[in-house]
PQR file with spaces between the fields and no chain letter, atoms N, CA, C, O and H, PARSE charges and radii, in Angstrom:
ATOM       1  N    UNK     1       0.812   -1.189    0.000 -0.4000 1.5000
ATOM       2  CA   UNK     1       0.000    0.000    0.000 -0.0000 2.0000
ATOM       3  C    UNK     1       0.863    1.263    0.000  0.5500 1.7000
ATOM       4  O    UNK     1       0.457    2.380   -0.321 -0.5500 1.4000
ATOM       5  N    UNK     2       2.196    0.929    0.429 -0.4000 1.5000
ATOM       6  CA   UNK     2       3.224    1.930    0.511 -0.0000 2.0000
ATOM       7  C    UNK     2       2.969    3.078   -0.825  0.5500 1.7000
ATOM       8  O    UNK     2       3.291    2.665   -1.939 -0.5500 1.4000
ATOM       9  H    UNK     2       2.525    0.022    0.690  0.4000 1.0000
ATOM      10  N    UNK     3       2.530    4.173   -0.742 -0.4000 1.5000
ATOM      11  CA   UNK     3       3.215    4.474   -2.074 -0.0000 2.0000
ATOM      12  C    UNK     3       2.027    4.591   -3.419  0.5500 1.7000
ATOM      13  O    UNK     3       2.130    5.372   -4.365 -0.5500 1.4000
ATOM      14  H    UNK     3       2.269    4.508    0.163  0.4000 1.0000
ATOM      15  N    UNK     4       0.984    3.665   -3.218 -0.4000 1.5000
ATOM      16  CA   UNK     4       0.304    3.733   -3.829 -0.0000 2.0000
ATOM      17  C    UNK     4      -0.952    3.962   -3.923  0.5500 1.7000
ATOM      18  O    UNK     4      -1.614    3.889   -4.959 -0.5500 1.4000
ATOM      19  H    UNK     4       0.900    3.030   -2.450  0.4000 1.0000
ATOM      20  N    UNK     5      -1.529    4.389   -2.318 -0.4000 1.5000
ATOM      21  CA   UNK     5      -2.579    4.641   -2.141 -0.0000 2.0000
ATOM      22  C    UNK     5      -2.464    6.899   -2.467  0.5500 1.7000
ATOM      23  O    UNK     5      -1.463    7.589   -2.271 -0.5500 1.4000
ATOM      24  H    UNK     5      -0.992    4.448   -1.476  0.4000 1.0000
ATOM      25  N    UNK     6      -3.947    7.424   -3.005 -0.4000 1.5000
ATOM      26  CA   UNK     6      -3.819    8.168   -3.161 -0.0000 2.0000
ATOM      27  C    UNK     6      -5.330    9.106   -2.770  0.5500 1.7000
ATOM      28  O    UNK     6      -5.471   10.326   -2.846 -0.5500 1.4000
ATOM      29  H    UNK     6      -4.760    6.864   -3.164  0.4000 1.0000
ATOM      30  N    UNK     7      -6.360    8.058   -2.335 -0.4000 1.5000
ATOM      31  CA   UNK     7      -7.642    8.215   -2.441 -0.0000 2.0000
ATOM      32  C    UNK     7      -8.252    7.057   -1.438  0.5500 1.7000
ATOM      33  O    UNK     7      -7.584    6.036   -1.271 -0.5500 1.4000
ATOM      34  H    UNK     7      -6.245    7.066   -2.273  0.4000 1.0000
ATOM      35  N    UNK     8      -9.820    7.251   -0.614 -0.4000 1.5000
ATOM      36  CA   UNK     8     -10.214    6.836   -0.219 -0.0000 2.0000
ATOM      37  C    UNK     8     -11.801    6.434   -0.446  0.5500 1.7000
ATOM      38  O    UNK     8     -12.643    7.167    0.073 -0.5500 1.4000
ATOM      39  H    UNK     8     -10.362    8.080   -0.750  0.4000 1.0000
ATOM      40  N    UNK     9     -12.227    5.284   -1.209 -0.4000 1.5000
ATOM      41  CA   UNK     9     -13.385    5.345   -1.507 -0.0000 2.0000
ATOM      42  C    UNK     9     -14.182    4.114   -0.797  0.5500 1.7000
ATOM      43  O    UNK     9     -14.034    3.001   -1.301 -0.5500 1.4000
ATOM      44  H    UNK     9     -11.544    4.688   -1.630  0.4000 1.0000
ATOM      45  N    UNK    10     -15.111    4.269    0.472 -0.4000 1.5000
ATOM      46  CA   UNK    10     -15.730    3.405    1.109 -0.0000 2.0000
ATOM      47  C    UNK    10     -16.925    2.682    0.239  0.5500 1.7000
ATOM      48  O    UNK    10     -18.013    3.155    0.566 -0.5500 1.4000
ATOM      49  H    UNK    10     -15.232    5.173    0.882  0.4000 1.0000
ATOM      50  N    UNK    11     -17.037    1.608   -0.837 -0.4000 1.5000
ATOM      51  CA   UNK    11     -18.184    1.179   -0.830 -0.0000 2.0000
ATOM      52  C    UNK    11     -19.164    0.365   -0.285  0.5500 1.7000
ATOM      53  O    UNK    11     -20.297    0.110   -0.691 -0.5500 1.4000
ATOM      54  H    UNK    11     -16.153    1.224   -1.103  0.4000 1.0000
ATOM      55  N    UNK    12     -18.666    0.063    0.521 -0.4000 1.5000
ATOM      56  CA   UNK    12     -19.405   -0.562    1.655 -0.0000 2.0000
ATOM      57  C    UNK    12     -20.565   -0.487    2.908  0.5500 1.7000
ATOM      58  O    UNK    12     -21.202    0.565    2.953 -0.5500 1.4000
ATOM      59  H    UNK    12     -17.745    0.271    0.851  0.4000 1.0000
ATOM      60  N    UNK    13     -20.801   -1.265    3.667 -0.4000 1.5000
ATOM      61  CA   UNK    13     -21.717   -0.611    4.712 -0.0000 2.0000
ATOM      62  C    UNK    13     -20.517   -0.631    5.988  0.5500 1.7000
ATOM      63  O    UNK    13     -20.704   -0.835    7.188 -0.5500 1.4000
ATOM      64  H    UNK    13     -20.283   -2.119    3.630  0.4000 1.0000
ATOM      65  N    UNK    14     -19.658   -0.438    5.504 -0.4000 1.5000
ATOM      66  CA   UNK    14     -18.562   -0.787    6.816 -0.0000 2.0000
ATOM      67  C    UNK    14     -17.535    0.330    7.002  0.5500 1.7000
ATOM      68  O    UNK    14     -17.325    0.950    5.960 -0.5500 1.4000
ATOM      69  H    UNK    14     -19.506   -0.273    4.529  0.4000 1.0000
ATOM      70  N    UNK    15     -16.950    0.679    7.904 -0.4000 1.5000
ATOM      71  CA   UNK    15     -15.857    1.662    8.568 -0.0000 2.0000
ATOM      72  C    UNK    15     -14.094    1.153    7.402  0.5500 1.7000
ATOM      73  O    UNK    15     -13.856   -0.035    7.186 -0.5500 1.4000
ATOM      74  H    UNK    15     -17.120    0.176    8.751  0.4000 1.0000
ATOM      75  N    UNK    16     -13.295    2.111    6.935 -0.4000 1.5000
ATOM      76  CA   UNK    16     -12.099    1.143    6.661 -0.0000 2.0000
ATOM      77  C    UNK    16     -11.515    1.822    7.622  0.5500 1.7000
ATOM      78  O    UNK    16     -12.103    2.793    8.099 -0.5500 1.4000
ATOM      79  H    UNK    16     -13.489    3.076    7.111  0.4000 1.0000
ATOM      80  N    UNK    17     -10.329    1.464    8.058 -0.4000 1.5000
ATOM      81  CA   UNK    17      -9.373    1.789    8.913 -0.0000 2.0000
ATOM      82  C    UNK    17      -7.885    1.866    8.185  0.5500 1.7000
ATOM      83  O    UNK    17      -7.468    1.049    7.364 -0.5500 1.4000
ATOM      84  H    UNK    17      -9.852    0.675    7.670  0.4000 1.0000
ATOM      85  N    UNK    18      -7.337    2.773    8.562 -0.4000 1.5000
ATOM      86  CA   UNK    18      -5.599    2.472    7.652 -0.0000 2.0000
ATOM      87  C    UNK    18      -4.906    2.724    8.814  0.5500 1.7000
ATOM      88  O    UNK    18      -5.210    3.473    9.742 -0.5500 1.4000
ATOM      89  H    UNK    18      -7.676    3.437    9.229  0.4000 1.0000
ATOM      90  N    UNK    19      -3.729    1.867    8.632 -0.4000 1.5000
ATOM      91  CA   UNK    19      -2.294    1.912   10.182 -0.0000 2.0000
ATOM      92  C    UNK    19      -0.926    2.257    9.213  0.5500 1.7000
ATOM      93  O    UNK    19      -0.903    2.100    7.993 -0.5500 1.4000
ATOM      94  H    UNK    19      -3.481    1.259    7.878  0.4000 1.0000
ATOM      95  N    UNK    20      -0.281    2.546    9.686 -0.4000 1.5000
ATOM      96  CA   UNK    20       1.091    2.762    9.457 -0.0000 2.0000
ATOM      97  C    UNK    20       1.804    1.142    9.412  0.5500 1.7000
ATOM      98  O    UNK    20       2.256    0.680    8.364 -0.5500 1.4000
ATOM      99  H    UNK    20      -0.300    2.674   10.678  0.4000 1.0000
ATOM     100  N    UNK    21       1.812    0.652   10.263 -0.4000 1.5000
ATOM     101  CA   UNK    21       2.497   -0.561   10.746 -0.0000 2.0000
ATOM     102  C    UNK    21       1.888   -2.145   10.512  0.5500 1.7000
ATOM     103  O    UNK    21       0.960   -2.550   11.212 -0.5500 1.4000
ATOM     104  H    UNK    21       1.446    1.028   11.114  0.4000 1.0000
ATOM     105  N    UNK    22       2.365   -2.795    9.700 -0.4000 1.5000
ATOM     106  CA   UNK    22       1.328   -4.074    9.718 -0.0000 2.0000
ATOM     107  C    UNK    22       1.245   -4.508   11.030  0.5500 1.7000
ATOM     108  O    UNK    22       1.957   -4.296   12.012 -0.5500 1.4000
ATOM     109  H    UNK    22       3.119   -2.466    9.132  0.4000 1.0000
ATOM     110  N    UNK    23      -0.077   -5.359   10.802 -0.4000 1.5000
ATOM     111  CA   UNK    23      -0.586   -5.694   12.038 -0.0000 2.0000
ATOM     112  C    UNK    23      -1.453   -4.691   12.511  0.5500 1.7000
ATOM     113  O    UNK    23      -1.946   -4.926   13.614 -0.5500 1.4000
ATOM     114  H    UNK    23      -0.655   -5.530   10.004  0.4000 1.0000
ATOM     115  N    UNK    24      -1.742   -3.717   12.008 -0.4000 1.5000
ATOM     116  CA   UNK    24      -2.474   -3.054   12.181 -0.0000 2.0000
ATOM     117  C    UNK    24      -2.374   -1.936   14.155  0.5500 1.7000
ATOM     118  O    UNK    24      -2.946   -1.724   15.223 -0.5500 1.4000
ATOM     119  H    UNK    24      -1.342   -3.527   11.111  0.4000 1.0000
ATOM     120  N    UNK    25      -1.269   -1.660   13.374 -0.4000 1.5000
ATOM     121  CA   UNK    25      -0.627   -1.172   14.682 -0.0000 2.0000
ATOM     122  C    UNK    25      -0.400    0.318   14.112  0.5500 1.7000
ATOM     123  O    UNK    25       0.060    0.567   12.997 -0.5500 1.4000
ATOM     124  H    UNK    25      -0.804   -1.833   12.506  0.4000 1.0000
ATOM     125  N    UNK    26      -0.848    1.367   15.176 -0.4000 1.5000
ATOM     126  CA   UNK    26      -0.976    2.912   14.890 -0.0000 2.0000
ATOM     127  C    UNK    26      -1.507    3.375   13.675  0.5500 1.7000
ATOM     128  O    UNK    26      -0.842    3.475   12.644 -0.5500 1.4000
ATOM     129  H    UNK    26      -1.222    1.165   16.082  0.4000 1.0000
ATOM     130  N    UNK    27      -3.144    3.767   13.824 -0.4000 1.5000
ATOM     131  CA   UNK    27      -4.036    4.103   13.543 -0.0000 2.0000
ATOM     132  C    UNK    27      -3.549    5.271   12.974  0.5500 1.7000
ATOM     133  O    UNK    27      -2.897    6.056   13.663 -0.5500 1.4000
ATOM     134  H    UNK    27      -3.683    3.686   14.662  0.4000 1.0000
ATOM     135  N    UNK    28      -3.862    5.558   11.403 -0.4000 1.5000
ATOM     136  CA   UNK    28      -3.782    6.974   10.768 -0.0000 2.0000
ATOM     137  C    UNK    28      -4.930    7.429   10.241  0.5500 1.7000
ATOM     138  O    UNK    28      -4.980    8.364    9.442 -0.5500 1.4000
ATOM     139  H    UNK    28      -4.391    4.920   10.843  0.4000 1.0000
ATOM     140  N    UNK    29      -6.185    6.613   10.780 -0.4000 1.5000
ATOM     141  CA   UNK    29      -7.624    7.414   10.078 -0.0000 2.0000
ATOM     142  C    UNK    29      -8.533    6.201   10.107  0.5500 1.7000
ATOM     143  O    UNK    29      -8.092    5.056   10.007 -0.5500 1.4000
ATOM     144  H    UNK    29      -6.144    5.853   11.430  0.4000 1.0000
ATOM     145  N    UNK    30      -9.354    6.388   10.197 -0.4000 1.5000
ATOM     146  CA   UNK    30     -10.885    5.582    9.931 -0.0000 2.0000
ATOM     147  C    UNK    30     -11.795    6.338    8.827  0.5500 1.7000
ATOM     148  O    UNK    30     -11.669    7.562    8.811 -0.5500 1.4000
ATOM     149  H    UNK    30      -9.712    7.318   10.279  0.4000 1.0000
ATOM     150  N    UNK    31     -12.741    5.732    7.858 -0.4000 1.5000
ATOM     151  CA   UNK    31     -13.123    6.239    7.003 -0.0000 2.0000
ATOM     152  C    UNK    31     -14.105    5.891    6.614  0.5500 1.7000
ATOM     153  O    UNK    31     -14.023    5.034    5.734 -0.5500 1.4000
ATOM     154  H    UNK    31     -12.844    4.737    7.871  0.4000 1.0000
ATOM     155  N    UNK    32     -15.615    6.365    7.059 -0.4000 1.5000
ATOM     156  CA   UNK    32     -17.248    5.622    7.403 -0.0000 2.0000
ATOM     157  C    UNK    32     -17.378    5.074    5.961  0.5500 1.7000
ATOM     158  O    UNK    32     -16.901    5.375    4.866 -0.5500 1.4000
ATOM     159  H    UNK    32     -15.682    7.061    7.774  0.4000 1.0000
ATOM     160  N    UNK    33     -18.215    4.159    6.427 -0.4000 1.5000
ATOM     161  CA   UNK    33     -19.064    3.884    5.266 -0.0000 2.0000
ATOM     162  C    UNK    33     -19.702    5.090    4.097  0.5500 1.7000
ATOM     163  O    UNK    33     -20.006    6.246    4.391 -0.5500 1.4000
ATOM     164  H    UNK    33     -18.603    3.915    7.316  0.4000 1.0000
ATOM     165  N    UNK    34     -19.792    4.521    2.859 -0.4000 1.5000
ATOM     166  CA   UNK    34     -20.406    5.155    2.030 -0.0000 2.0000
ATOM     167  C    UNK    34     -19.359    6.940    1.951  0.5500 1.7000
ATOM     168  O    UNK    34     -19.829    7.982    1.494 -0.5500 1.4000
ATOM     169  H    UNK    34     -19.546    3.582    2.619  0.4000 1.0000
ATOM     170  N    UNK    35     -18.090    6.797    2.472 -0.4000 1.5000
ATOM     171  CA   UNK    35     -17.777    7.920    2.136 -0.0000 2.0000
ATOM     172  C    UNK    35     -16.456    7.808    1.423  0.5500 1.7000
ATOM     173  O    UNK    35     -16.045    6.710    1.047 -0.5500 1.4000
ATOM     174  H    UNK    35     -17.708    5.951    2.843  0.4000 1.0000
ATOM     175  N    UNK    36     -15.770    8.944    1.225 -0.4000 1.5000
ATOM     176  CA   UNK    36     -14.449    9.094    0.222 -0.0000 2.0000
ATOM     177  C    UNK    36     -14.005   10.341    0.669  0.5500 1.7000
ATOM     178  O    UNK    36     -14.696   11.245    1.139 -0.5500 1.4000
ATOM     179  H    UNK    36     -16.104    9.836    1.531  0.4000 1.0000
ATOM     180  N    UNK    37     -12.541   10.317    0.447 -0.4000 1.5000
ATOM     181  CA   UNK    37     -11.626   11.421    0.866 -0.0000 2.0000
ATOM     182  C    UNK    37      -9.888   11.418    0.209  0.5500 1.7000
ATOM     183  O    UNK    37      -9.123   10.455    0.257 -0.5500 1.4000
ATOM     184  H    UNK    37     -11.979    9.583    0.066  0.4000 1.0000
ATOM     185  N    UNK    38      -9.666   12.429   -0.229 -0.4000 1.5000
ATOM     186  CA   UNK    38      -7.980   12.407   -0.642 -0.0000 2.0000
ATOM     187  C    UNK    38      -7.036   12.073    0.566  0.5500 1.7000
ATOM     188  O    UNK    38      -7.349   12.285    1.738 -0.5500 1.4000
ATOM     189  H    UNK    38     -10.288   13.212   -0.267  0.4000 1.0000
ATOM     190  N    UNK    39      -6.110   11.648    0.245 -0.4000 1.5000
ATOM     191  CA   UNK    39      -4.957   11.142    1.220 -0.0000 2.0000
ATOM     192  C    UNK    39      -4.170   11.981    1.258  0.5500 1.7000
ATOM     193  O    UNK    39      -3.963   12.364    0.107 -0.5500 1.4000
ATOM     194  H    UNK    39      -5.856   11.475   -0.707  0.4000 1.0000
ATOM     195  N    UNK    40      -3.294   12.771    2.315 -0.4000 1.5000
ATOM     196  CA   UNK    40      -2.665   13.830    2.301 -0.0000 2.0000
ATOM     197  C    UNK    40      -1.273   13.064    1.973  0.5500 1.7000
ATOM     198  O    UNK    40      -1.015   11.952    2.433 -0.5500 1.4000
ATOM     199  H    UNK    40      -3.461   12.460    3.251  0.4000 1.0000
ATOM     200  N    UNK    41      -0.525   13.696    1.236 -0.4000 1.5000
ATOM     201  CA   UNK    41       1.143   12.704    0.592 -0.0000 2.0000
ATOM     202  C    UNK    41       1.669   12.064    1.510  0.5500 1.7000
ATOM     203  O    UNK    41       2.128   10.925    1.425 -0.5500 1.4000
ATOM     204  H    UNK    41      -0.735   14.599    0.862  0.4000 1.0000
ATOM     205  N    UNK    42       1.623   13.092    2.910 -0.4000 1.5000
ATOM     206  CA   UNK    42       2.683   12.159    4.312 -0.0000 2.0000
ATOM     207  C    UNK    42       1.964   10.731    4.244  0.5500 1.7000
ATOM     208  O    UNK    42       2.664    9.728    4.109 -0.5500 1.4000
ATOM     209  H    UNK    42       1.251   14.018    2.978  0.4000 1.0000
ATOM     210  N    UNK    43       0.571   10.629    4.335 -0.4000 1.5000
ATOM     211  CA   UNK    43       0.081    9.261    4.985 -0.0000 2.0000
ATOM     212  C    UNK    43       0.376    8.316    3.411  0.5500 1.7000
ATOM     213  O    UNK    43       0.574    7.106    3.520 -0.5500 1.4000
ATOM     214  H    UNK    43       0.002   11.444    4.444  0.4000 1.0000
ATOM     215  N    UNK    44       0.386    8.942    2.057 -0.4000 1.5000
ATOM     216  CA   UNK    44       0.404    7.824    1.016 -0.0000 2.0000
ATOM     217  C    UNK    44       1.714    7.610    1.081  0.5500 1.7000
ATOM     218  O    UNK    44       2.104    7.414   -0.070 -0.5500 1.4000
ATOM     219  H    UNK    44       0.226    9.925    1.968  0.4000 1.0000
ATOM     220  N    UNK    45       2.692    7.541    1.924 -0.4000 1.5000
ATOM     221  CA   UNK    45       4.243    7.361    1.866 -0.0000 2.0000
ATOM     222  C    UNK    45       4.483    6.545    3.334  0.5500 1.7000
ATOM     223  O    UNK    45       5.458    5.986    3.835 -0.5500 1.4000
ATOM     224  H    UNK    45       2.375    7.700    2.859  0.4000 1.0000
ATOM     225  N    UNK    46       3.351    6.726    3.677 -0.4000 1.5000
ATOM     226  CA   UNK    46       3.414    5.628    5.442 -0.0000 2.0000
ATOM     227  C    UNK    46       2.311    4.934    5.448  0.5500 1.7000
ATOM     228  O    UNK    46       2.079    4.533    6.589 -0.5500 1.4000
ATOM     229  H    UNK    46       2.559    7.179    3.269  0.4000 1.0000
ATOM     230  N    UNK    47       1.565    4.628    4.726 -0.4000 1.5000
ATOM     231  CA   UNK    47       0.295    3.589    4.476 -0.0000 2.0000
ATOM     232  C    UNK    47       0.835    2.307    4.288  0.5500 1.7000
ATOM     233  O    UNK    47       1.550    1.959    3.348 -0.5500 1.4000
ATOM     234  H    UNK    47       1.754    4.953    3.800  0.4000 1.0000
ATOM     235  N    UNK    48       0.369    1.468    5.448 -0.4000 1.5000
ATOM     236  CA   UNK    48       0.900    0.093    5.472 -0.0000 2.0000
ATOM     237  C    UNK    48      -0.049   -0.929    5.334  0.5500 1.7000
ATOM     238  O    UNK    48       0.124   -1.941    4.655 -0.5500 1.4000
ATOM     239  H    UNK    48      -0.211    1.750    6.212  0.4000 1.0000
ATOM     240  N    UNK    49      -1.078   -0.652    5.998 -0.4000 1.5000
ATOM     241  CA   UNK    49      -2.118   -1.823    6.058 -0.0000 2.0000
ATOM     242  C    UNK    49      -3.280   -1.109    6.384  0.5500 1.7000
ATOM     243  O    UNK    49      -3.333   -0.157    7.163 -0.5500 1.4000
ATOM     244  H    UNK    49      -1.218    0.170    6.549  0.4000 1.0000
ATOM     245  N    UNK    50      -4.514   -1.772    5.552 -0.4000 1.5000
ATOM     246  CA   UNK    50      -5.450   -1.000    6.283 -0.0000 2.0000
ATOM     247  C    UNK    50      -6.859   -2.575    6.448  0.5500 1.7000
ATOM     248  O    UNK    50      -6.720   -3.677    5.918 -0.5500 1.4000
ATOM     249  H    UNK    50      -4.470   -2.545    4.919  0.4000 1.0000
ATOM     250  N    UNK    51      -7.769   -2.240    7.108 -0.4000 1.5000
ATOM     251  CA   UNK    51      -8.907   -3.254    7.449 -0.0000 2.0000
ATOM     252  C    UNK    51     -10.416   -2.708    7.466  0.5500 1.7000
ATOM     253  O    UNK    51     -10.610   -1.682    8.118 -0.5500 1.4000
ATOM     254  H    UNK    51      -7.883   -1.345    7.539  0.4000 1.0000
ATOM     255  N    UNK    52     -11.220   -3.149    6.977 -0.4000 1.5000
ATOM     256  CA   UNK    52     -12.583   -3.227    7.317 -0.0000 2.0000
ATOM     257  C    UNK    52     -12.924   -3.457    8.565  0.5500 1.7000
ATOM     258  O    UNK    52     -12.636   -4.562    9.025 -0.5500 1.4000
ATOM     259  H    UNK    52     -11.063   -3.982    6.447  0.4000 1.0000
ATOM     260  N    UNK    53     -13.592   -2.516    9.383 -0.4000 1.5000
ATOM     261  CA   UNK    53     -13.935   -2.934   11.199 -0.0000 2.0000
ATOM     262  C    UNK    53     -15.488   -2.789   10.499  0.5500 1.7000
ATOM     263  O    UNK    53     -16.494   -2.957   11.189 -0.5500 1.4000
ATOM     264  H    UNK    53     -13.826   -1.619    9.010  0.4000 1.0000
């Protein structure tokens, strides 16, 4: 995800979550359902893992 994330588009009925750290260790944002948002450059250069909660 390093590097290549640039955008956030929820289609789901579910929350995504993105971490810095696999394993899902240190939280850089949650992102509701049904919504979308740009990624500011710092986090698309430290985006490691992210999950559906």
């Amino acid at each position: 995800m390093n590097d290549r994330t640039t955008s956030v588009w929820t289609r789901t009925s579910r929350t995504v979550c993105m971490y810095r750290h696999e394993g899902y260790v240190y939280d850089m944002g949650c992102y509701g359902a049904g919504g979308s948002t740009g990624v500011l450059p710092i986090l698309n250069d430290e985006l490691t893992s992210f999950r559906l909660v």
